[in-house]
C-alpha positions in Angstrom: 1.7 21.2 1.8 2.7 18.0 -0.3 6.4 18.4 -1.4 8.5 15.6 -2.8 12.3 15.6 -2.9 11.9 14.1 -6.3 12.7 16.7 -8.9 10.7 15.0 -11.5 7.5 14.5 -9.1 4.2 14.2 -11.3 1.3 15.9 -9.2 -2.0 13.9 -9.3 -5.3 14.2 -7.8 -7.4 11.1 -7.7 -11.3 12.0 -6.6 -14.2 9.8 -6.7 -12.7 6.8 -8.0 -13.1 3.1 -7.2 -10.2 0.8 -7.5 -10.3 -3.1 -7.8 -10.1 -6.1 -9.6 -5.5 -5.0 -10.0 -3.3 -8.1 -10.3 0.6 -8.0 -10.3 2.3 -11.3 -9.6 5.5 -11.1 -11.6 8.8 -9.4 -10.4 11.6 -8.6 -13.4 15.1 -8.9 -12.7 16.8 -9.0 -9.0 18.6 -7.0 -6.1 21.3 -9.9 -6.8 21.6 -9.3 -10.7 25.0 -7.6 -12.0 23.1 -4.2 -12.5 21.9 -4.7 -9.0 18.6 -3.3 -10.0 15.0 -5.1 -10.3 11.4 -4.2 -10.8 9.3 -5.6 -8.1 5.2 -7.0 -8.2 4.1 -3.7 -6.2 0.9 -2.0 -6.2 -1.9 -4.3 -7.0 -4.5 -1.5 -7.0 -1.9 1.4 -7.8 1.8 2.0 -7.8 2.2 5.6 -7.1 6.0 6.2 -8.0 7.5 9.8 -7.7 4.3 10.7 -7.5 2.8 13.9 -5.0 -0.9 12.9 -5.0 -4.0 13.6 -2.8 -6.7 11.1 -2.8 -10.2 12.1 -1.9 -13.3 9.6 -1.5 -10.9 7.0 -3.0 -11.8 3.1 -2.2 -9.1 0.7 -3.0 -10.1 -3.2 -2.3 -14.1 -3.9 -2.0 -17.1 -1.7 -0.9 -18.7 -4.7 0.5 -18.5 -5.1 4.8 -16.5 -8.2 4.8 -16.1 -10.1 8.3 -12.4 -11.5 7.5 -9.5 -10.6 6.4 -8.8 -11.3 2.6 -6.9 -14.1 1.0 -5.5 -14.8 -2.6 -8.6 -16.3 -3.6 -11.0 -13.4 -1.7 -9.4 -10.0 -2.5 -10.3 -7.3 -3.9 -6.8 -6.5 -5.7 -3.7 -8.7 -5.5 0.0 -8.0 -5.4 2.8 -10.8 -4.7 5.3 -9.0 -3.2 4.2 -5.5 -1.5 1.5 -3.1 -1.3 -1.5 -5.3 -2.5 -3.9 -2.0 -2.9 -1.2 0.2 -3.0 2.3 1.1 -3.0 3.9 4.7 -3.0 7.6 4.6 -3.9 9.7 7.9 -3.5 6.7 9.8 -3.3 4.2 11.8 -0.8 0.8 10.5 -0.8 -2.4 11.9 1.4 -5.9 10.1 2.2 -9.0 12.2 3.6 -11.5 10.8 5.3 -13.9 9.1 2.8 -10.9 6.9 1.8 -10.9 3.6 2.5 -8.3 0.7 2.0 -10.0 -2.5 2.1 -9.7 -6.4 1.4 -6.3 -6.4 -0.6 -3.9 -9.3 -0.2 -0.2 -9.3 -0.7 1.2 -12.9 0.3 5.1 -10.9 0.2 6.2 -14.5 -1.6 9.5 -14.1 -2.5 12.0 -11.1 -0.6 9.5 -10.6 2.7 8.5 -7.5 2.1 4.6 -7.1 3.0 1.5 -4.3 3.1 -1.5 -5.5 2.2 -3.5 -2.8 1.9 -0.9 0.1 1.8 3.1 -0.1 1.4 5.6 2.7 1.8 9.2 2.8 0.6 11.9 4.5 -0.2 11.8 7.6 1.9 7.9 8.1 0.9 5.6 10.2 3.1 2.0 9.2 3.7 -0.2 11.0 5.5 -3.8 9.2 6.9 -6.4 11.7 7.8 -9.5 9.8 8.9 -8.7 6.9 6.2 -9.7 3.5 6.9 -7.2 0.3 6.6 -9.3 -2.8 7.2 -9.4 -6.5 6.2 -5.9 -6.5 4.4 -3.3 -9.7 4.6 0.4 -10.0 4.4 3.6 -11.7 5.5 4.1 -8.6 7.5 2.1 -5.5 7.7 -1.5 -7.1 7.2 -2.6 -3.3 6.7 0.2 -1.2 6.1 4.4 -1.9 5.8 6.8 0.8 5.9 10.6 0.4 4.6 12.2 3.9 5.2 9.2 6.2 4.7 7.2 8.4 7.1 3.5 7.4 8.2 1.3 10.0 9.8 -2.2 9.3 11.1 -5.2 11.8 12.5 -8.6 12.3 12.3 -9.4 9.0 14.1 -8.1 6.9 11.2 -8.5 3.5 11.5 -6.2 0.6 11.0 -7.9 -2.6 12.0 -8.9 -6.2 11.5 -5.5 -6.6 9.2 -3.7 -10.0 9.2 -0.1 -10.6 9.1 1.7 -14.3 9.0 5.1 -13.1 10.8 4.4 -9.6 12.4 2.7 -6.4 12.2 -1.1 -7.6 11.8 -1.4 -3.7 11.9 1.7 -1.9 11.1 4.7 -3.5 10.2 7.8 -0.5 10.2 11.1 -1.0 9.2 13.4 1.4 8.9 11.1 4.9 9.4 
């Protein structure tokens, strides 16, 4: 079962669908302003955002085998600070097997953050079941980031051929 502990939680099922060709490159405001608050370039493919959703036969990035891991000039979808597929923020999120997470970049250019295929924050809860993160570039996190969320993996999911700058070519986990 998919529960959220936000009380406003949209339910979404995405089935079928083909995501690339997203670009977000511009952040709005800062953690540093007076109201402390800021809207961050997250979620190149998708920003999923108090969002319960369940994702079947979903590709975000490229359908193409590619032999490399993807850069700002070669990627399928592009975000400049985190999650440059996709991103789920204070949300619960689950991939079957047919989805794969391919070829997104997120160069994490200005606060560090990273997760170039899939980012995870703010007490999210992802679950991987058979899903494939490959050929995804960061800072850190190549394929996935984690700032205080949950990750769970099964069905011989597969999290490879990622690159990272700093750490995490992988999995990069802060605070889980």
């Amino acid at each position: 079962e998919n529960t959220t502990s936000a009380s406003s939680a949209v339910l979404l099922t995405l089935k079928d669908i083909y995501i690339t060709g997203g670009s977000i490159a511009t952040s709005i405001g800062s953690a540093n302003s007076p109201s402390g608050s800021a809207i961050l370039a997250r979620g190149g493919g998708a920003l999923l955002c108090n969002t319960n959703a369940l994702l079947k036969n979903v590709i975000i990035g490229s359908t193409s085998t590619v032999s490399a891991a993807a850069t700002e000039t070669s990627c399928a979808n592009y975000a400049s600070e985190d999650g440059g597929g996709i991103a789920v923020v204070n949300g619960v999120a689950s991939f079957d097997s047919s989805c794969i997470i391919r070829s997104n970049y997120a160069p994490a250019t200005t606060n560090g953050y990273g997760g170039g295929g899939l980012s995870i924050w703010g007490g999210s809860k992802v679950t991987l079941d058979g899903t494939t993160v490959s050929y995804n570039s960061s800072k850190h996190g190549g394929g996935i980031y984690i700032y205080n969320g949950a990750l769970s993996c099964s069905g011989s999911t597969k999290i490879q051929s990622n690159n990272a700058t700093y750490g995490g070519g992988g999995l990069y986990i802060v605070l889980s």
